[in-house]
C-alpha positions as CSV (number, residue, x, y, z in Angstrom):
1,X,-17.4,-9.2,15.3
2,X,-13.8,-10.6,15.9
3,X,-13.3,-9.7,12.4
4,X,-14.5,-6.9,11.9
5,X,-12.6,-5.4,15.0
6,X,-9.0,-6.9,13.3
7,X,-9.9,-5.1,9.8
8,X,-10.8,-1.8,11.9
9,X,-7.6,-1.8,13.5
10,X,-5.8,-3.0,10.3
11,X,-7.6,0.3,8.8
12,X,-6.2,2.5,11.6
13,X,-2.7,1.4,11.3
14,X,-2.1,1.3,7.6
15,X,-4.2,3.8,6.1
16,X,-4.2,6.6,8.9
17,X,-0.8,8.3,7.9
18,X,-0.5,8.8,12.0
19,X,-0.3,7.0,15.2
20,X,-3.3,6.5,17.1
21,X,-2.6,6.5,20.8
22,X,-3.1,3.0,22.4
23,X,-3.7,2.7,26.3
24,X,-3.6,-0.5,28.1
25,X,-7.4,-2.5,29.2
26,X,-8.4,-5.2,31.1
27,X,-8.0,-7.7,31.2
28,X,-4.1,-7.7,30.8
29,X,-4.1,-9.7,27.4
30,X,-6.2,-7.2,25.8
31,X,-5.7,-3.3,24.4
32,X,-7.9,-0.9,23.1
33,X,-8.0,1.4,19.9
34,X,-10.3,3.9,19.7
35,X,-12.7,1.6,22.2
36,X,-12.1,-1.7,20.3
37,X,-10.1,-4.3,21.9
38,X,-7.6,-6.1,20.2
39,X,-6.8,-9.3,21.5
40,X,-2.6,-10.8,22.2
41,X,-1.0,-12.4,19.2
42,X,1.4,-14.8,18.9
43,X,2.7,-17.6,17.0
44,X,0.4,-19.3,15.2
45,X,-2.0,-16.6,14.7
46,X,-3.2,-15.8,11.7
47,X,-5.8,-12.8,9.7
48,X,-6.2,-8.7,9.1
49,X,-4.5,-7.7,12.8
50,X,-1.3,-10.3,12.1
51,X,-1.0,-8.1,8.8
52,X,-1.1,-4.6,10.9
53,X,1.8,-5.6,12.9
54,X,3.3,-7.0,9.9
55,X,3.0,-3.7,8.5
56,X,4.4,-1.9,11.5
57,X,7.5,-3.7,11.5
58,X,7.9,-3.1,8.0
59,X,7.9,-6.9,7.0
60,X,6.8,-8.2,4.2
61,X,2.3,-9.1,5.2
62,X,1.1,-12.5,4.3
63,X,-1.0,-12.2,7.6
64,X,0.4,-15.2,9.1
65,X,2.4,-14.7,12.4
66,X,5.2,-17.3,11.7
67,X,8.9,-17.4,13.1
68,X,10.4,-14.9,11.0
69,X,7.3,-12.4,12.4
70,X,8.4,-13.5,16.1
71,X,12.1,-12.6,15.5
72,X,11.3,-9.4,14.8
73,X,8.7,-8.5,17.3
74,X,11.3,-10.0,20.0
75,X,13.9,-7.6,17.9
76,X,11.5,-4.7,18.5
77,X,10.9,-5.6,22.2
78,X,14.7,-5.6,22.8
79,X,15.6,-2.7,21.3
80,X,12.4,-1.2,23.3
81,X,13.1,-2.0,27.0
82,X,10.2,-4.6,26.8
83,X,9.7,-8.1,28.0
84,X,11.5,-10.0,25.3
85,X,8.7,-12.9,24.9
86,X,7.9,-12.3,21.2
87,X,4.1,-12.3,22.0
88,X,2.2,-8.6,21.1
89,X,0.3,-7.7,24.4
90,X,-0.8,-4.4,25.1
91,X,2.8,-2.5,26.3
92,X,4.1,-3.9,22.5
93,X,1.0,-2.7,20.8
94,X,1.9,1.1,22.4
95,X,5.5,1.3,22.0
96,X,4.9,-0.1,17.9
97,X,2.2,2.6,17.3
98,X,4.4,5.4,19.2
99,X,7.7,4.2,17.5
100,X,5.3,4.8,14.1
101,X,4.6,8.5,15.1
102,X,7.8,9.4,16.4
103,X,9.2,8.0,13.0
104,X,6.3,10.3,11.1
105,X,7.5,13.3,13.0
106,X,11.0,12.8,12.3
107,X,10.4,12.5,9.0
108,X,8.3,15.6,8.8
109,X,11.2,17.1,10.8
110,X,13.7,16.9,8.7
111,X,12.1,16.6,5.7
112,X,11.4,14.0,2.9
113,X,11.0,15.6,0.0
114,X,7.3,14.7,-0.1
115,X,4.3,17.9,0.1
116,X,1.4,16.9,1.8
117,X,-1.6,18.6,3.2
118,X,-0.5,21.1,6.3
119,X,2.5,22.0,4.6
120,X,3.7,25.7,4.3
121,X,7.0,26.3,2.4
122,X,8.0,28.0,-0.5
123,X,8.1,24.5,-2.2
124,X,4.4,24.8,-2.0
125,X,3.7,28.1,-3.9
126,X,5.6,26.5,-6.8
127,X,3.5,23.9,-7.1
128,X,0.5,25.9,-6.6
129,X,1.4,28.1,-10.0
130,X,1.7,24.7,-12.1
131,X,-1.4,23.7,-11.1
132,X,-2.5,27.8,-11.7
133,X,-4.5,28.2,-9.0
134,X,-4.0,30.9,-6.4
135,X,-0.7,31.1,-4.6
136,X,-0.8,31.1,-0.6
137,X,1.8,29.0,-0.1
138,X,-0.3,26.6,2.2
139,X,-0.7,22.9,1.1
140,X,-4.8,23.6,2.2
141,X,-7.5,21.5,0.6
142,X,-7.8,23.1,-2.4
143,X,-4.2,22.7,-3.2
144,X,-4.7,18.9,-2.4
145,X,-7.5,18.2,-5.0
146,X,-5.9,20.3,-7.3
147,X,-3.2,17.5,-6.9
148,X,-5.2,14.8,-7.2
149,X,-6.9,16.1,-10.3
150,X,-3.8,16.7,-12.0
151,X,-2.1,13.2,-10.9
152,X,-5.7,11.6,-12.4
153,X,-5.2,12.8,-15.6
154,X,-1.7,12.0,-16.0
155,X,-2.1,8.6,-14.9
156,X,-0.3,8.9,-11.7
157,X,-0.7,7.3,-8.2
158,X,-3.7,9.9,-7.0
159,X,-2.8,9.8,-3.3
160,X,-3.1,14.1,-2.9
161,X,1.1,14.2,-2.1
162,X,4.0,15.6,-4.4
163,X,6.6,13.6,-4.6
164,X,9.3,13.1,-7.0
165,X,6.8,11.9,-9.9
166,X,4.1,14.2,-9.1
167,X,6.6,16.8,-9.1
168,X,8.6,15.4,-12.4
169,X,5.2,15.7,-14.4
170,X,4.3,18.8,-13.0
171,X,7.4,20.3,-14.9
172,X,6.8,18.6,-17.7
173,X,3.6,19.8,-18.3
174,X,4.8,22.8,-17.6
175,X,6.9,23.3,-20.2
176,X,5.1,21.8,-22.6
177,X,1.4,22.3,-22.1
178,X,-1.7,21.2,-20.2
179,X,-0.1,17.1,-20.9
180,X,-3.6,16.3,-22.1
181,X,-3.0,15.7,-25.5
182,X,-3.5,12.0,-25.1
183,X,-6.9,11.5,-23.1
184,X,-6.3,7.2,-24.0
185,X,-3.5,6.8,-22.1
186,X,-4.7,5.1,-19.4
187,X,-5.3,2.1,-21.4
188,X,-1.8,2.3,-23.1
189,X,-0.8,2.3,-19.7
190,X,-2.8,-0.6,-18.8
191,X,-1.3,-2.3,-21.7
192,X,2.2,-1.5,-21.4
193,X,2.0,-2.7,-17.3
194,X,0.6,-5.8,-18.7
195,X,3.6,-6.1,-21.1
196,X,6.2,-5.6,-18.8
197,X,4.6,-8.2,-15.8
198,X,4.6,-11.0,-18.8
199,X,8.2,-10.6,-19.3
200,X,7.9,-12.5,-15.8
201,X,6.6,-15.2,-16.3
202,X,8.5,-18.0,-14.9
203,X,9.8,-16.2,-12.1
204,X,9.9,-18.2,-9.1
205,X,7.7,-17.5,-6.2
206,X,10.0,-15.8,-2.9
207,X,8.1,-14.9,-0.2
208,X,9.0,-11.2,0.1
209,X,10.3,-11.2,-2.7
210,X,10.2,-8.3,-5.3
211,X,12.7,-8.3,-7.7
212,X,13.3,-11.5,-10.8
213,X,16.6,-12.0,-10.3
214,X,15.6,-13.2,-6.5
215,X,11.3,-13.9,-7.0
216,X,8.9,-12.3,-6.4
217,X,5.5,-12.5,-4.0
218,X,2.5,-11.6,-5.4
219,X,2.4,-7.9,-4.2
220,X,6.4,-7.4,-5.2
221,X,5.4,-7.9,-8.5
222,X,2.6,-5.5,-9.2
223,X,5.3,-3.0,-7.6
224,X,8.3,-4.0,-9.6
225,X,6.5,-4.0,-12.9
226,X,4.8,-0.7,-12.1
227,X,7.9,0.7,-11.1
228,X,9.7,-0.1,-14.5
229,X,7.1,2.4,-15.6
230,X,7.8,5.2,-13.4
231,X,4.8,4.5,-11.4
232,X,5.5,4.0,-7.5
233,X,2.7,1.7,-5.4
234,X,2.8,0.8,-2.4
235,X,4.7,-2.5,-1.5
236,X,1.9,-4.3,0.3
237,X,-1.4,-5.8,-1.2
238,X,-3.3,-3.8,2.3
239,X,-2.1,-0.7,0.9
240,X,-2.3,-1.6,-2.8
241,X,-5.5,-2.0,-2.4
242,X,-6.1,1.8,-1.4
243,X,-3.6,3.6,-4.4
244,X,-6.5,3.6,-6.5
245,X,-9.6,3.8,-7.4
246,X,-12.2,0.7,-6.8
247,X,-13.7,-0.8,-10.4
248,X,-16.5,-3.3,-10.3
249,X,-16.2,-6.8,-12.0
250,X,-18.2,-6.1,-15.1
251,X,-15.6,-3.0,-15.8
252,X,-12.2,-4.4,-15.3
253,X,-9.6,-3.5,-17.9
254,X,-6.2,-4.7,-18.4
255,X,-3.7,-3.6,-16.2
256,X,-6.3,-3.5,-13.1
257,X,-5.1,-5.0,-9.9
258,X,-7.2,-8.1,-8.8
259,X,-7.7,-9.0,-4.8
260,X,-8.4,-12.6,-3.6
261,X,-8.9,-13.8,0.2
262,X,-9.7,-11.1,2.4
263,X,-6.8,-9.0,0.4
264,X,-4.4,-11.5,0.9
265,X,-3.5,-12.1,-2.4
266,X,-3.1,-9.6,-5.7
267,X,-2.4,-10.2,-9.6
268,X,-3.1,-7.8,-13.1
269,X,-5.8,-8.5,-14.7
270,X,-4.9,-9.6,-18.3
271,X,-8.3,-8.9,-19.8
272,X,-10.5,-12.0,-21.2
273,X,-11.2,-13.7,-17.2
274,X,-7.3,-14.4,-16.8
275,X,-5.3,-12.7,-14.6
276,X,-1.2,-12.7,-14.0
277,X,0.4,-13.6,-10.5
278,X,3.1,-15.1,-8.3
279,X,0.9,-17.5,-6.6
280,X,2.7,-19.6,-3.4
281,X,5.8,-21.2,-2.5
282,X,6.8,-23.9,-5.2
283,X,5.0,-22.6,-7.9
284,X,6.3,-19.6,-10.7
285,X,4.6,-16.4,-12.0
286,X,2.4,-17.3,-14.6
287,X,-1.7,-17.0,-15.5
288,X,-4.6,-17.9,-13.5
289,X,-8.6,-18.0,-14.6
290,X,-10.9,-16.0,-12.6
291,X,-13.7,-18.4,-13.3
292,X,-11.6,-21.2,-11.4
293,X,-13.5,-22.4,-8.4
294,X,-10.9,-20.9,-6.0
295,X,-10.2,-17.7,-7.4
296,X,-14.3,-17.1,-7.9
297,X,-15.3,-17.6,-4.4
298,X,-12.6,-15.6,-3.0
299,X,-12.4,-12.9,-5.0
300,X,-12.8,-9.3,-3.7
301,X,-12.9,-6.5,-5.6
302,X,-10.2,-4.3,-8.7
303,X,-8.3,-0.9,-8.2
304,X,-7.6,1.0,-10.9
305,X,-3.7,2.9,-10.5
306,X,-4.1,6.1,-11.9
């Protein structure tokens, strides 16, 4: 039950692309979330609801609420008028989720360059006569499948949104035709993603790490080598795990993303039962079996990206 409370609230905070208003329970080490309680957290602590905060505080999730996760929830507290004791109690749990929502709305506010669902602006009715369907100007639901249709079969993150490489293919198909002239490319692009992460190998392990020159962690380097690509994913294996679509065992082709331990650890798939990753502290990115005794018991599912 424990668990499964932590993953709901993990859900909450990093899929939900809002705040959900948290209020205060008894007793005074405890909070709630749409009726769930989520216990204090502090040093030491480890799992799914160490990853939420993680997330909140835009640090890099390994789950495991160390010293570098304490500096920055004292950081936080400071900066927030709250008792500086680097432990997340239920006053901390509010003023993270609010300071989430308040950052949405600013960025809705003022704009970043990204259409989503609700939207209504002239930006919208040009997109809508790419995709020819009918204009309203409105970023409804049919305007938002329409997206997700398109981004599907041009092998982009299908998250429903326009941003700049949704947009950047919408022109180009634009000028040059429905884009569908090569219905294999997924697996080119499986191929190619598998091509550029082996240039890699030997990188050494950083944890948050995401580029070679400094290492990588295992989820900075599914994002850098997708990126080389043109391809954006999310930085964190939590949200990696949702750009894309979910692909049993017996189906995984190269290029699919591979989750271990509760999602706490990501590679690509290489095709044959191997898989590429940055594994832990001390070790370099290099190839791992699936059948090895580890990596079989903990595995948890594949996402396809596009």
């Amino acid at each position: 039950m424990k668990h499964q409370t932590r993953w709901a609230l993990f859900a909450l905070a990093c899929v939900v692309p809002v705040a959900i208003p948290m209020v205060a329970a008894t007793p005074a080490n405890a909070a709630r979330i749409h009726g769930q309680h989520v216990r204090l957290l502090r040093m030491g602590d480890h799992g799914p609801l160490v990853g939420t905060l993680q997330h909140l505080l835009k640090l890099p999730v390994d789950g495991i609420f160390g010293r570098h996760t304490r500096r920055a929830v004292k950081q936080f507290q400071r900066g927030h008028h709250l008792l500086v004791d680097g432990q997340v109690g239920p006053q901390t749990w509010k003023a993270l989720l609010r300071h989430r929502h308040k950052a949405a709305r600013s960025r809705r506010a003022h704009g970043d360059g990204i259409l989503r669902l609700g939207d209504r602006r002239p930006a919208v009715a040009r997109v809508q006569r790419m995709l020819h369907i009918r204009v309203n100007s409105l970023y409804d639901r049919r305007t938002w499948l329409a997206v997700r249709r398109f981004q599907r079969r041009h092998h982009l993150l299908v998250d429903g949104e326009v941003g700049p490489q949704t947009m950047l293919a919408l022109h180009r198909a634009s000028r040059g035709g429905s884009g569908n002239r090569h219905p294999s490319h997924h697996a080119t692009l499986g191929t190619r993603l598998v091509r550029v992460a082996k240039r890699y190998v030997g990188v050494r392990y950083r944890w948050g790490g995401e580029s070679p020159s400094r290492g990588f962690d295992c989820s900075g380097l599914v994002q850098y080598s997708f990126a080389q690509l043109g391809v954006s994913v999310p930085r964190v294996t939590y949200d990696q795990w949702h750009a894309g679509r979910h692909i049993s065992r017996s189906h995984l082709r190269r290029g699919d993303l591979v989750f271990f331990h509760h999602l706490g650890h990501v590679g690509i798939f290489l095709g044959h039962g191997w898989f590429l990753h940055a594994p832990r502290t001390g070790e370099r990115v290099h190839a791992s079996s699936m059948g090895n005794g580890w990596y079989d018991r903990h595995y948890d599912g594949a996402v396809r990206i596009g």
